[in-house]
C-alpha positions as a printed Julia matrix, in Angstrom:
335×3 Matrix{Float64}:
  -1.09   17.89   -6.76
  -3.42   14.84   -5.68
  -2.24   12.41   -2.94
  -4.04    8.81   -3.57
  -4.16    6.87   -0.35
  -5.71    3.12   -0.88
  -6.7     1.52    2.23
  -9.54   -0.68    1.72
  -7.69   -3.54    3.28
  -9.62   -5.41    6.23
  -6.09   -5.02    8.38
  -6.51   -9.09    9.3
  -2.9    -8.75   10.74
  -4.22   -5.8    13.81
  -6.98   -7.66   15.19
  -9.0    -7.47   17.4
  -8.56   -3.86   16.68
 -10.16   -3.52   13.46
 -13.45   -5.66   14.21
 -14.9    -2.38   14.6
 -12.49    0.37   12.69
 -10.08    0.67    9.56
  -6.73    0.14   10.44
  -5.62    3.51    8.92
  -7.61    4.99   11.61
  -6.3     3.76   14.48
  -4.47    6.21   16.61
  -0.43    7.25   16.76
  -0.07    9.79   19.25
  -3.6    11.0    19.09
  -3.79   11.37   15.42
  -5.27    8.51   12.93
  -2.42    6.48   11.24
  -3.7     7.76    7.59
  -4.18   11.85    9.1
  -0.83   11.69   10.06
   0.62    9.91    6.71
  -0.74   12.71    4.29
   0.28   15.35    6.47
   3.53   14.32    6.43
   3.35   14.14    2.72
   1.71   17.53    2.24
   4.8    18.7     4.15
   7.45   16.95    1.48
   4.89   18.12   -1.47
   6.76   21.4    -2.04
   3.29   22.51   -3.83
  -0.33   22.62   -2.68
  -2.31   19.71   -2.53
  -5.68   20.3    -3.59
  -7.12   16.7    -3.71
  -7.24   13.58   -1.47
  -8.82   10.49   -2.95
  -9.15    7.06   -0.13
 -10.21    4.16   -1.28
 -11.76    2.27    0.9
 -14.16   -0.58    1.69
 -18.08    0.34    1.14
 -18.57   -1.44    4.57
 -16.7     1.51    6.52
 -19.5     3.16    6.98
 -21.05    7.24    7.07
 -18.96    7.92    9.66
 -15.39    7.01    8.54
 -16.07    8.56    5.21
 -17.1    12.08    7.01
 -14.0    11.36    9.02
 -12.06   11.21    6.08
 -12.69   14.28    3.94
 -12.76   16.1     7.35
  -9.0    15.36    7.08
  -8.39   16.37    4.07
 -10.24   19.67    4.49
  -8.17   20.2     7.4
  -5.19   20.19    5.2
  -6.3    22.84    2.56
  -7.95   19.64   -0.28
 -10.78   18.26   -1.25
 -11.45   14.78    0.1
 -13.03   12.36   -2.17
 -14.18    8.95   -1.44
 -13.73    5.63   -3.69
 -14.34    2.11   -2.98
 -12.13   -1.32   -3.74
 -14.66   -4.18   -2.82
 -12.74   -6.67   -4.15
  -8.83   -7.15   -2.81
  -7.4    -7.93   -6.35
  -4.22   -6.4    -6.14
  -2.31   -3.09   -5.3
  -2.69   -1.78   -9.99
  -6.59   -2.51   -9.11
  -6.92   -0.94   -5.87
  -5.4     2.43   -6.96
  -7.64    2.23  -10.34
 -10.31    2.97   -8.43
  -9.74    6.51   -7.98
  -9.3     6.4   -12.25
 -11.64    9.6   -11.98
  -8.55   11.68   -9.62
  -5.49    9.93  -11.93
  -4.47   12.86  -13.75
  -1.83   15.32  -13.24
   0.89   15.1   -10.37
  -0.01   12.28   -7.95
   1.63   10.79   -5.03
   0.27    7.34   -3.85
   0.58    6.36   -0.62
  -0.73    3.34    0.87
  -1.84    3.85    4.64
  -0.54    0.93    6.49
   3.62    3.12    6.98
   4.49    6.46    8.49
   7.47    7.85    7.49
  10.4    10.68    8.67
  11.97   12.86    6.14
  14.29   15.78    5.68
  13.43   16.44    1.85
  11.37   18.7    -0.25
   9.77   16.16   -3.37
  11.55   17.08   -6.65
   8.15   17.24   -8.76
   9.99   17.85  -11.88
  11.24   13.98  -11.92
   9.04   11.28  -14.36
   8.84    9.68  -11.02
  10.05    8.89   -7.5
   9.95    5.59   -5.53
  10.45    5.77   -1.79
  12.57    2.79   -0.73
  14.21    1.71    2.3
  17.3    -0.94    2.57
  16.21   -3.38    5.24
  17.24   -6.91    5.95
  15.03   -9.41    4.59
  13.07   -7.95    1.75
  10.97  -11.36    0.71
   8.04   -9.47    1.85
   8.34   -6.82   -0.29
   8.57   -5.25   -3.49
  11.77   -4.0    -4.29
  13.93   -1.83   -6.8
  17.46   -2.27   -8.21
  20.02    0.97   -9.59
  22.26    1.58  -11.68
  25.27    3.55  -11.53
  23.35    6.71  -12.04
  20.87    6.0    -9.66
  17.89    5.16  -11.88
  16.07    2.11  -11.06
  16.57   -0.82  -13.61
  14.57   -2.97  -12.24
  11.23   -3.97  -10.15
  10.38   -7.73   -8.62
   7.85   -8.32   -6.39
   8.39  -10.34   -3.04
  11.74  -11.96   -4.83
  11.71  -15.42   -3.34
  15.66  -15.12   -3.63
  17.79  -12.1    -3.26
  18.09   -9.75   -5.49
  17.97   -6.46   -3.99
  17.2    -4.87    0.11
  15.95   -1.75   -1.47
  12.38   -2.9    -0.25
   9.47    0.0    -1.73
   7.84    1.33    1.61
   4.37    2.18   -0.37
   5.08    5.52   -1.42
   5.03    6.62   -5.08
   5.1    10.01   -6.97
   3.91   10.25  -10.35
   4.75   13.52  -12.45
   1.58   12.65  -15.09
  -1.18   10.81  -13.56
  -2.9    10.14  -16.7
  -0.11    7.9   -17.86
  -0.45    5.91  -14.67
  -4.17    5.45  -14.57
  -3.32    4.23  -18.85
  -0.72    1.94  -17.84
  -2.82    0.13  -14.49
  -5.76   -0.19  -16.97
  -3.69   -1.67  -19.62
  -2.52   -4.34  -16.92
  -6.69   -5.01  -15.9
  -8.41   -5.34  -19.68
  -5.03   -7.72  -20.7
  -5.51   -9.85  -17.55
  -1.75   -9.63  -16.31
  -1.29  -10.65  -12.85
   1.67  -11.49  -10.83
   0.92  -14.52   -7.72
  -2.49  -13.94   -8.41
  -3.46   -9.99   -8.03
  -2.64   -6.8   -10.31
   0.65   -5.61   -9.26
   1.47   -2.11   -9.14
   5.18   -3.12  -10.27
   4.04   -4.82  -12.97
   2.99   -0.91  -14.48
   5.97    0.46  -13.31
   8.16   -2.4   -15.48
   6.14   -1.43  -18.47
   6.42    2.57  -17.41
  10.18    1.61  -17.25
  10.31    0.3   -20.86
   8.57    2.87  -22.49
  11.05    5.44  -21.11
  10.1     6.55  -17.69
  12.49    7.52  -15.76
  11.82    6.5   -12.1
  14.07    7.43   -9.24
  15.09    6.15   -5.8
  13.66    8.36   -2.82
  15.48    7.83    0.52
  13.53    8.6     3.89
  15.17    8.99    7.35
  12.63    6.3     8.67
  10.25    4.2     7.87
   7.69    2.95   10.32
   5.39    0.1    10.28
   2.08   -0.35   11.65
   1.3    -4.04   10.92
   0.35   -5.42   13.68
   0.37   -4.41   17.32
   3.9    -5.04   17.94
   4.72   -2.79   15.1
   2.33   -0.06   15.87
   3.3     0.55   19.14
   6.43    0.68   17.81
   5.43    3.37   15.86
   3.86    5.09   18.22
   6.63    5.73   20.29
   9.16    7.11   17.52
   6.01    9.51   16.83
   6.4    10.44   20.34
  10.13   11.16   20.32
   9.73   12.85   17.08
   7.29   15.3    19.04
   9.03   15.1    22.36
   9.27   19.23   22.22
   5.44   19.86   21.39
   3.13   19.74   24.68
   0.72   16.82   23.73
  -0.9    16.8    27.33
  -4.12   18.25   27.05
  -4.98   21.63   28.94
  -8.65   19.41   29.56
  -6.93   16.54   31.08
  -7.18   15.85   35.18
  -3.89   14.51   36.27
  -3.87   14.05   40.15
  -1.23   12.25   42.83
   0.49   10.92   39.49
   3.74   11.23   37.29
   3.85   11.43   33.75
   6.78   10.84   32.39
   7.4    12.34   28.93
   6.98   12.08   26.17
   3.13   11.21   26.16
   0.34   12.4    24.13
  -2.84   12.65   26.78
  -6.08   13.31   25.05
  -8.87   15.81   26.26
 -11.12   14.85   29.86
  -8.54   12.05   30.29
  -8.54   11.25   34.07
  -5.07   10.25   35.7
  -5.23    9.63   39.6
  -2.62    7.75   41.52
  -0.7     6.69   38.56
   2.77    6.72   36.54
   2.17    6.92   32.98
   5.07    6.94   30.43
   7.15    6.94   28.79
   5.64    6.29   25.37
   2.11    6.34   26.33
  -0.53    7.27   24.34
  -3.89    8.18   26.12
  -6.87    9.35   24.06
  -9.74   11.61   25.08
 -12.04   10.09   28.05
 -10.36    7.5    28.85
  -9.81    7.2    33.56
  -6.73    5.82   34.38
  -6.45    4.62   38.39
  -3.62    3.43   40.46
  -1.9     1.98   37.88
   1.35    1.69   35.62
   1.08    2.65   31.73
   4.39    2.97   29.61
   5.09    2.55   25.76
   1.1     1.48   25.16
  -1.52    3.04   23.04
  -4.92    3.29   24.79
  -8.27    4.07   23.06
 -11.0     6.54   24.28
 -13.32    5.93   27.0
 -10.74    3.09   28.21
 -11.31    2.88   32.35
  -8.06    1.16   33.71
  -7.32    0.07   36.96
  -4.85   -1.51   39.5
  -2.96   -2.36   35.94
   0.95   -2.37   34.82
   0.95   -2.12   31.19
   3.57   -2.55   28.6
   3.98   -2.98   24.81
   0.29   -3.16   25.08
  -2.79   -1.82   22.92
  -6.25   -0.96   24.52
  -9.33   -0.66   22.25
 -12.06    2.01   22.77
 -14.45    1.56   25.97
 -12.56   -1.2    27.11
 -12.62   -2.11   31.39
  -9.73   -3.42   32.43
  -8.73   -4.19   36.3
  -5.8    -5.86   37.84
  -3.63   -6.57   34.89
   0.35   -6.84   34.7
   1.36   -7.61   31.09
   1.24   -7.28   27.54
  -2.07   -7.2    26.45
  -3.83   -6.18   22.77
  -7.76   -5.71   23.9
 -10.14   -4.7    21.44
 -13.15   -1.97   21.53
 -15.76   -3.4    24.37
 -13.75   -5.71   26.56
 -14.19   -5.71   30.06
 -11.37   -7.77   32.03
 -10.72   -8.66   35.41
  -8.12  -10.64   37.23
């Protein structure tokens, strides 16, 4: 089985964050958005996953794309790099990894985490992960029927027409067929508001006889923008709340911590009450000041601060602060 993960996107919605990295690979709880998106998915598989393919922007650089495969080696695959450097849709971005569209494939687009309780029936045509929410004009969503088969795809219906909104999760049982069916949708020039839909080749999937089905997970979660990520972060958090994520390497001293946290390696902590819902990567000094449900970077020196619902880039200075902040990589800031 191959897992497909496109994330070229310049994540316009979580800046200042990703001036200077990918969205994907922003941290939840210590681990990169996308690292902990395919191992949750390698966990659901139910069979071995010997292939990851990104897609990503050429502009991310050496470093991201050793980054990359090092997660998927981690996991038991091969990790193989593609790149989308045009934003013409969600058919076109997963086209280019045509070369890894064959055989079973899950997609999975690396902007949503996910809980689940289920193993992934692989025998199915195919399986689309939805989630009923409120207001689904953002999204693309699915109708039923009575045997619970999906009838129908629209994307972002301007009026109602379903709340089963598709969380960006897919499972293909023949990966050639897909890879036919996004082509077909590129060399014909069909487009939906302007960009090759990925609905748009499950409709004609659909017609031909494909069988898609509805998969249900126990949560979605978004990591949009910083509001959302944080978010996020701290239902990672309680997810974990039995696994010690302090580090062994970390220098707490005169301070609380008040779980559940995840504090990365030669973190300093002195005179301080951090938590709950805190996430503090490696290097970063934290002194004499308040840090609950915020994600800081590495190499973040914070002081005489009371943080909330905030994010912290990497090597950011920050001194006498007492609210919500979002600070990206290289900010210094005193009040």
């Amino acid at each position: 089985m191959k897992i497909i993960v496109p994330m070229a996107g310049m994540g316009k919605r979580m800046r200042p964050h990703t001036l200077t990295i990918p969205k994907p690979l922003l941290p939840i709880a210590g681990k990169p958005i996308v690292q902990r998106l395919v191992e949750d998915i390698t966990k659901i598989a139910n069979e071995k996953v010997d292939e990851i393919a990104y897609i990503i922007g050429e502009n991310f650089g050496a470093e991201t794309e050793k980054n990359l495969k090092d997660i998927a080696a981690s996991l038991g695959a091969k990790g193989t790099i593609y790149y989308q450097d045009e934003a013409l849709g969600t058919a076109h971005a997963i086209l280019c990894a045509a070369p890894s569209l064959n055989g079973k494939v899950i997609v999975a687009f690396a902007d949503t985490l996910f809980k689940a309780d289920f193993v992934l029936e692989s025998e199915k045509d195919g399986i689309i992960w939805v989630q009923k929410i409120e207001d689904p004009r953002a999204f693309g969503v699915v109708k039923v029927d009575s045997n619970n088969v999906i009838t129908d795809f629209i994307e972002k219906p301007e009026v109602f027409v379903s709340d089963l909104a598709i969380i960006g999760i897919y499972y293909f049982k023949d990966g050639a067929y897909l890879r036919s069916e996004l082509q077909y949708l590129i060399d014909n020039d069909i487009k939906d508001k302007g960009e090759y839909q990925l609905t748009n080749a499950l409709e004609n999937m659909k017609k031909k006889g494909t069988k898609f089905s509805p998969g249900a997970v126990t949560e979605w979660l978004d990591c949009g923008n910083k509001d959302a990520t944080v978010y996020t972060n701290k239902r990672i958090l309680e997810f974990n709340k039995n696994e010690n994520l302090v580090s062994d390497k970390a220098v707490i001293t005169d301070s609380v911590i008040l779980q559940p946290c995840y504090i990365g390696e030669n973190v300093q902590i002195s005179g301080s009450v951090v938590g709950p819902y805190a996430s503090i990567s490696k290097g970063s000094v934290i002194k004499d000041s308040i840090i609950k449900n915020s994600i800081i970077q590495a190499s973040a020196k914070i002081k005489n601060s009371h943080l909330d619902n905030s994010m912290v880039g990497n090597n950011v200075e920050l001194n006498g602060t007492a609210h919500q902040v979002s600070i990206g990589d290289f900010t210094t800031v005193n009040n």
